[in-house]
C-alpha positions in Angstrom: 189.4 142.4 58.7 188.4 139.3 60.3 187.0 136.4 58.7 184.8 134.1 59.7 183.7 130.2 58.2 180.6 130.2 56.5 178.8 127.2 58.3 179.1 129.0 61.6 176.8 131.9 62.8 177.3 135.0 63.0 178.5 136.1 67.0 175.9 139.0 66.5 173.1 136.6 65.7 170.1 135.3 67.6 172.5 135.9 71.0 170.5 138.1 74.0 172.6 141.3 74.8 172.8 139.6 78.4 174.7 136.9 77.7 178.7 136.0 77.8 180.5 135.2 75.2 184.0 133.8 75.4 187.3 134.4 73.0 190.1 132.2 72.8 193.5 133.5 71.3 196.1 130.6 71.5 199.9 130.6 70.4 200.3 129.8 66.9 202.3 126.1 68.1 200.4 123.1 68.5 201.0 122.5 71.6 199.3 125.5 72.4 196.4 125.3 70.0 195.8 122.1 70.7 195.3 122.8 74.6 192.5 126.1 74.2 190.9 124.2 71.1 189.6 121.6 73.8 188.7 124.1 76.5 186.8 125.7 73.9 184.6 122.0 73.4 184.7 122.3 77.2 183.2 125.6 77.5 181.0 125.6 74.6 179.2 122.5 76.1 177.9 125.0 78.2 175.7 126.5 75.4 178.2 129.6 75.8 179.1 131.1 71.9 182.9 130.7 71.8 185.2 132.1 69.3 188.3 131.0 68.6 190.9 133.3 66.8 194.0 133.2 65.0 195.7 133.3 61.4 194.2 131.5 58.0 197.1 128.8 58.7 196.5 128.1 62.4 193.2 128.1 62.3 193.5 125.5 59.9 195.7 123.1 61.6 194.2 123.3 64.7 191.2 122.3 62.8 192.9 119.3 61.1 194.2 117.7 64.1 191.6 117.8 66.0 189.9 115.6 63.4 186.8 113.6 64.4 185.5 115.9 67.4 182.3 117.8 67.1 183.5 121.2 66.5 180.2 122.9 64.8 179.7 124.6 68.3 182.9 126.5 68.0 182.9 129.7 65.9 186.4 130.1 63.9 187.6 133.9 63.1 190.4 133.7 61.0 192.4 137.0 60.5 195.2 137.5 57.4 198.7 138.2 59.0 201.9 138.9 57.2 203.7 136.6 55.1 206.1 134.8 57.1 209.4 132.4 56.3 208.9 128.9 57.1 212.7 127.3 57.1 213.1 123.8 58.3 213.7 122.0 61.2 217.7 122.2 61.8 218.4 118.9 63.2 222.3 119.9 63.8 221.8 122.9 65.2 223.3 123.3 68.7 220.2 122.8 70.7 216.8 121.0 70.4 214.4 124.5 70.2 212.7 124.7 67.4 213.8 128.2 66.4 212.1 127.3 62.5 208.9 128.5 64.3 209.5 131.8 65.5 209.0 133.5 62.3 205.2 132.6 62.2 205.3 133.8 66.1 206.7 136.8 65.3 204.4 137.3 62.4 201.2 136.7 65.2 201.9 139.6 66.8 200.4 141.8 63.9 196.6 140.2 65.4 196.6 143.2 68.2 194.7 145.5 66.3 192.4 142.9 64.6 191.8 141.3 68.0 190.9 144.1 69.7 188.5 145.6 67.2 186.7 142.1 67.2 186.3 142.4 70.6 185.1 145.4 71.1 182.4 144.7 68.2 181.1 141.2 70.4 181.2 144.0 73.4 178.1 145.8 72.1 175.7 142.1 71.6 177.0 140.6 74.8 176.6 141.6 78.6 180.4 140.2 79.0 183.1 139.2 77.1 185.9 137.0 78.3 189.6 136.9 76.9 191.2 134.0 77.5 194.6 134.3 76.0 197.8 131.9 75.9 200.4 134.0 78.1 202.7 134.0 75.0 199.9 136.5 73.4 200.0 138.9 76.2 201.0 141.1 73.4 198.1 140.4 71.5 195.4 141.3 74.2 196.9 144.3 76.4 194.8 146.9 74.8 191.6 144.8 76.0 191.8 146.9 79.2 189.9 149.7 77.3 186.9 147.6 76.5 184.5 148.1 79.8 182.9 144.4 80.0 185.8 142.8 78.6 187.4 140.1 81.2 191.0 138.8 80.6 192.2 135.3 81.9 196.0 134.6 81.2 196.0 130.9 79.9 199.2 129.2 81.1 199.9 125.8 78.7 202.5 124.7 80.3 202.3 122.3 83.8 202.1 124.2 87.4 205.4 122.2 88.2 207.2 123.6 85.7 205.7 127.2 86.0 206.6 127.5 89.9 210.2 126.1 88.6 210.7 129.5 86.9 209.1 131.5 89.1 210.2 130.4 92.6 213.6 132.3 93.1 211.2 135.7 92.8 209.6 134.1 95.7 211.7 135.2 98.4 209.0 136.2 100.9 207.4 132.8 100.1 207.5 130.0 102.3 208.3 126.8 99.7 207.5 123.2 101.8 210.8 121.8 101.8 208.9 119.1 100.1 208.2 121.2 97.0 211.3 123.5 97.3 213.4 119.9 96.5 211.7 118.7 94.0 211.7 122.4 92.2 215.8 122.4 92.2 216.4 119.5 90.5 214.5 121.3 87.2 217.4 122.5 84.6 217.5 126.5 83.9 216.8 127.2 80.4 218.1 131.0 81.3 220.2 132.3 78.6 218.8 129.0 76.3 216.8 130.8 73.9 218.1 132.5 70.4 218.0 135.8 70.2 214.8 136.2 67.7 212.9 134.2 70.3 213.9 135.8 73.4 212.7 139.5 71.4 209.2 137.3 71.2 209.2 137.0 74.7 210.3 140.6 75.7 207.4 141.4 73.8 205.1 139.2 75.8 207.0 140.4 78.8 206.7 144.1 78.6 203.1 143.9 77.7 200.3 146.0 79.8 199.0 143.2 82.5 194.9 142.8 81.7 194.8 140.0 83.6 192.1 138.9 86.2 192.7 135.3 87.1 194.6 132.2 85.4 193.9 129.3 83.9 196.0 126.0 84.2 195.8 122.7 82.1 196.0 120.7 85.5 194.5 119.4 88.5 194.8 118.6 92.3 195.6 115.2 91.6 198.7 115.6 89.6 200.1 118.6 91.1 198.2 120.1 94.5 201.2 121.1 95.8 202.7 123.4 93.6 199.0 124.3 92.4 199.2 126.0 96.0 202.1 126.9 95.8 201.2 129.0 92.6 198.2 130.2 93.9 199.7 131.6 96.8 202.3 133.7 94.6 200.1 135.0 92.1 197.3 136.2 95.1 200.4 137.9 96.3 201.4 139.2 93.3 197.6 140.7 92.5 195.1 139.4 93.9 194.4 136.4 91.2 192.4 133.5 91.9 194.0 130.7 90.0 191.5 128.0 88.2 193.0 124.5 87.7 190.3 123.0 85.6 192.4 120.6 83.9 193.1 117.7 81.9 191.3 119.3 79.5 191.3 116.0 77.1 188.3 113.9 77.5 188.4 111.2 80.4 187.2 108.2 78.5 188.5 108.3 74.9 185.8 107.7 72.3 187.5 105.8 69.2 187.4 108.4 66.1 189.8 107.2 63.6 189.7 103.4 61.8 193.8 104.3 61.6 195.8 101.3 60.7 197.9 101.1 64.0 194.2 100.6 65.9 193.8 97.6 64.2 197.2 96.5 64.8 196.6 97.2 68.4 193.8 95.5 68.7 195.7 91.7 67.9 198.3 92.8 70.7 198.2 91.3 74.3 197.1 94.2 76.7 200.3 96.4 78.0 202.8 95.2 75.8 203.1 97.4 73.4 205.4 101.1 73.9 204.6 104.2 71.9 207.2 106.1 71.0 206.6 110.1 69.8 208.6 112.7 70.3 205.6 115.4 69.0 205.5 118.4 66.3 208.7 120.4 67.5 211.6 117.2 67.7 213.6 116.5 64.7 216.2 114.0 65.0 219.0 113.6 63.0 220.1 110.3 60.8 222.2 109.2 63.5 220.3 109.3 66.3 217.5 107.8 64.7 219.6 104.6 63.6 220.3 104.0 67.1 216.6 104.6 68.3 215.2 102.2 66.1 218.9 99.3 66.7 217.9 100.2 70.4 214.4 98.7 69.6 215.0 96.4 67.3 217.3 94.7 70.0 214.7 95.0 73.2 212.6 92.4 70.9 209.3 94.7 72.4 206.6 95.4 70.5 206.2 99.3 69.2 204.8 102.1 67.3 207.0 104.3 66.3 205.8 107.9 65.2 208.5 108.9 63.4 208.1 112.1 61.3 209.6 114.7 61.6 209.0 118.7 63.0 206.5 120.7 62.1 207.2 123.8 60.0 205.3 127.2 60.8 203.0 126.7 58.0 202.4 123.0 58.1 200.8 123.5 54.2 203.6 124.8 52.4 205.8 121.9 50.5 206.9 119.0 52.8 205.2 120.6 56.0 207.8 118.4 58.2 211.4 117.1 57.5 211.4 113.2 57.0 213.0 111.2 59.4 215.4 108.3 57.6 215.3 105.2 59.3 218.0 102.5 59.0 217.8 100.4 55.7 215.7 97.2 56.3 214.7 98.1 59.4 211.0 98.1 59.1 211.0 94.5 57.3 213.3 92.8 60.0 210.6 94.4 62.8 207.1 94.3 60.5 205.7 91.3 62.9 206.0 93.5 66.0 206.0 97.1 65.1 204.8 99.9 62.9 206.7 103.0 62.0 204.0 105.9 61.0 205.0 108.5 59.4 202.4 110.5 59.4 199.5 112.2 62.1 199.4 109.8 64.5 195.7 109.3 67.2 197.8 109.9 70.0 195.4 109.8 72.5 193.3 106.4 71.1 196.9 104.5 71.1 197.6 105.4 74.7 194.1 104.8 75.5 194.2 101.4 74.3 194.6 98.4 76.1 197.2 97.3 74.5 199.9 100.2 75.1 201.5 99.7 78.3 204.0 102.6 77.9 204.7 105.6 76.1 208.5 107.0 74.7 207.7 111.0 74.8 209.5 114.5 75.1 207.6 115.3 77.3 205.5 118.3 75.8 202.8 119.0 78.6 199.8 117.4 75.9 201.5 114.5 76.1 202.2 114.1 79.7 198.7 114.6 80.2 197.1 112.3 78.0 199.8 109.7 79.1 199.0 110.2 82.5 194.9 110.3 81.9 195.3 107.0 80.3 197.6 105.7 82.8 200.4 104.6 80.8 204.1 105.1 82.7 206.3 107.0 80.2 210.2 106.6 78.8 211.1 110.8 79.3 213.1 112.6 77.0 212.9 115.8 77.2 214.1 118.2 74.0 213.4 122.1 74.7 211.6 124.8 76.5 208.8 123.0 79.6 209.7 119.5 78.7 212.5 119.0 81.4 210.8 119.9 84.3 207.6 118.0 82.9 210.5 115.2 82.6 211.0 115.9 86.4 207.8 115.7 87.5 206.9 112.8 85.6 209.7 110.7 86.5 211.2 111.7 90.0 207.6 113.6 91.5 204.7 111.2 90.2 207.0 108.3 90.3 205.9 107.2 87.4 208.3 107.2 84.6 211.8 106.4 83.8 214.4 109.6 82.4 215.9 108.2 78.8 218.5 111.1 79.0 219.4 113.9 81.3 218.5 117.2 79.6 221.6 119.5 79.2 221.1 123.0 77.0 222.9 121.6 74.3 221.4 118.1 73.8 223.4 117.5 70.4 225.1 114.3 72.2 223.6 111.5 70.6 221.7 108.4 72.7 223.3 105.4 72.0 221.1 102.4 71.1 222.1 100.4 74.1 220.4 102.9 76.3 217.3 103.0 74.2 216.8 99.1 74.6 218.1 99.5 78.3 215.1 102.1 78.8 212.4 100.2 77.0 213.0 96.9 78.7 213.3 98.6 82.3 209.7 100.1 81.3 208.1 97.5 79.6 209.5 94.0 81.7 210.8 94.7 84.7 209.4 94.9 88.3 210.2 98.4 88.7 208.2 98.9 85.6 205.3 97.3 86.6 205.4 99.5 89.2 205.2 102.6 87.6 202.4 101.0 85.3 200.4 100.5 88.8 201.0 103.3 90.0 200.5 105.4 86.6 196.8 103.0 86.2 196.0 104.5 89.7 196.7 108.2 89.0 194.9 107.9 85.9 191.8 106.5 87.2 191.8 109.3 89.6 191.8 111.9 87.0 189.5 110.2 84.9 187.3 110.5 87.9 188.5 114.2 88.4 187.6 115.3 85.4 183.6 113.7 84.6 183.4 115.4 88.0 184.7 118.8 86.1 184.0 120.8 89.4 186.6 123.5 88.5 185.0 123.9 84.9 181.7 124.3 86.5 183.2 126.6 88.9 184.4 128.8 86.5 181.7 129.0 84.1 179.6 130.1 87.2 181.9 133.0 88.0 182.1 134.4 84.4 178.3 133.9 83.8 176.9 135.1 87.4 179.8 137.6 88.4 
């Protein structure tokens, strides 16, 4: 039994029976929720009814963190699922994945049924429903096939760089520009990386019936046209599937919606001089490594802000949602009159669209690249798990416009040492090489900035699900 919040409307009210409706079902991640909750805005802007669906929990957080945006347009089904365990971050375990997540995954699996029967009820009010599903849910959605005006589109969250990095030794009967084909080898494997209870998750997703009748990528020409082609021409191959690019899907000019304390910090700082470091909801670190992140800036003498909490959990509202991250003793007093250390939800994409930030220390989850590269700030790469070394990649070797902190290796339980954080820092924030990446990052951006108010591919596809 679904549920659905009280201020919105009903999908079966005051809607015409020729009319399209769209459903999102996202990964239960933030990453992931994060990335369909703004194509919703996107789509809904359209005056099309969307309906965004998940568990009690994610609904909630994907809610929460997308605080400050008008999201009255946007109806919100929430559907029970089993109880799940919610262990914490393992900061000495023997890689960076965040296996304390996979037993809410797991546990999202049991929205199939649910799913589907909601579906098929907003089949009878509207002329076409469309399924656009995070292609980690592909479990979630195969049975959709069986409702006749039902239209899937497999959402893909992750960057077409990385995703034709996966994919490209299937591709034998492909011809890869050399160009593309270089680039595309230098991006670690992460075959035989995953644990065991996450690797079943993906079988799952895997082995599921294929509903799909296009894709959807959080991208555009600008960062990526080359593998976007590339992609394009292996999934037409593969089944005929027009690919849709209609990325970033975060706004182009960022409107200020929080009074947060490290705005106004910004605000008294000289314009690029300040890095941003955050390493997202998935990376916890553990006491040494962050003794030597925060020597390595204390010693670079830069200013900073300094997210530093620690992994999410996979119910961010049960006890201490993330582990805390211990910082060196005195360190935020000896640094107070040119950094902040936050600790807590940090407006990610007002710092890096303030004048003031001039580069940005990430893992390189493919939210952040984006937003990074919208706003034009070079970034410091260090990439933990799953897409974030080839996103690393792509950033720093493709675009040109970032420098690697650390190599990614499967393991990654080596420690940084601090000299290479300040090294890293310094080479982004004073030298010549990094005030070229921040040229050539400011150029990129403005380009997207201008991709995106032009939103051809959105109005593309809105056109093809509405008049098709």
């Amino acid at each position: 039994m679904f549920r659905m919040k009280k201020e919105n409307l009903s999908p079966m009210e005051n809607h015409n029976s020729s009319q399209v409706t769209v459903v999102m079902v996202p990964l239960a991640a933030q990453g992931h929720l994060n990335q369909l909750l703004h194509l919703s805005r996107l789509i809904a802007a359209h005056n099309i009814p969307v309906h965004y669906v998940g568990s009690v929990t994610h609904i909630r957080q994907a809610k929460l963190r997308l605080h400050g945006w008008d999201l009255s347009n946007i109806h919100f089904i929430e559907f029970p699922i089993p109880t799940f365990t919610t262990p914490p971050p393992d900061h000495s375990a023997s890689h960076k994945f965040p296996s304390q997540l996979v037993p809410a995954l797991t546990a999202t699996t049991h929205l199939r049924h649910p799913v589907h029967a909601f579906v098929g009820g907003l089949s009878a009010a509207f002329r076409r429903v469309i399924v656009i599903y995070d292609a980690l849910m592909a479990y979630v959605v195969q049975d959709m096939a069986s409702i006749h005006n039902a239209h899937c589109y497999l959402f893909r969250s992750f960057s077409c760089f990385c995703t034709c990095s996966w994919e490209a030794q299937e591709w034998s009967d492909l011809p890869i520009p050399p160009a593309a084909a270089g680039s595309l080898n230098q991006v670690p494997s992460v075959k035989g990386y995953y644990s065991k209870e996450f690797q079943d998750f993906l079988d799952l997703q895997f082995g599921a019936k294929e509903v799909s009748c296009g894709e959807i990528i959080n991208s555009c020409r600008e960062i990526e046209g080359l593998y976007l082609d590339l992609w394009a021409q292996g999934i037409y191959k593969k089944g005929g599937l027009t690919l849709w690019a209609m990325g970033p899907f975060n706004p182009a000019k960022i409107p200020r919606k929080t009074d947060h304390e490290c705005l106004k910090w910004l605000n008294k700082q000289p314009q690029n001089s300040v890095i941003f470091i955050s390493f997202g909801t998935t990376t916890t670190f553990s006491d040494e490594q962050m003794g030597e992140i925060a020597a390595g800036l204390e010693r670079s003498k830069q200013r900073f802000i300094w997210v530093a909490r620690g992994a999410d959990k996979g119910d961010i509202f049960t006890g201490n949602s993330q582990q805390q991250q211990q910082l060196p003793e005195g360190f935020e007093e000896r640094v107070r009159k040119r950094g902040i250390v936050v600790r807590e939800w940090a407006p990610q994409m007002e710092i890096l669209g303030h004048r003031s930030t001039g580069g940005f220390m990430s893992h390189c989850g493919w939210n952040s690249c984006l937003e990074s590269i919208t706003s034009g700030v070079p970034m410091a790469a260090w990439p933990m798990h799953s897409d974030q070394p080839a996103n690393a990649v792509l950033v720093a070797r493709v675009l040109g416009i970032g420098v690697e902190v650390e190599s990614w290796t499967r393991q990654g339980t080596g420690v940084v040492a601090a000299g290479r954080v300040e090294e890293v820092v310094n080479r982004l924030m004073l030298s010549t090489e990094g005030n070229g990446m921040r040229k050539r990052a400011a150029e990129l951006g403005a380009k997207i900035r201008n991709s995106i108010l032009q939103s051809e591919q959105i109005e593309s596809f809105i056109a093809h699900i509405t008049n098709t």
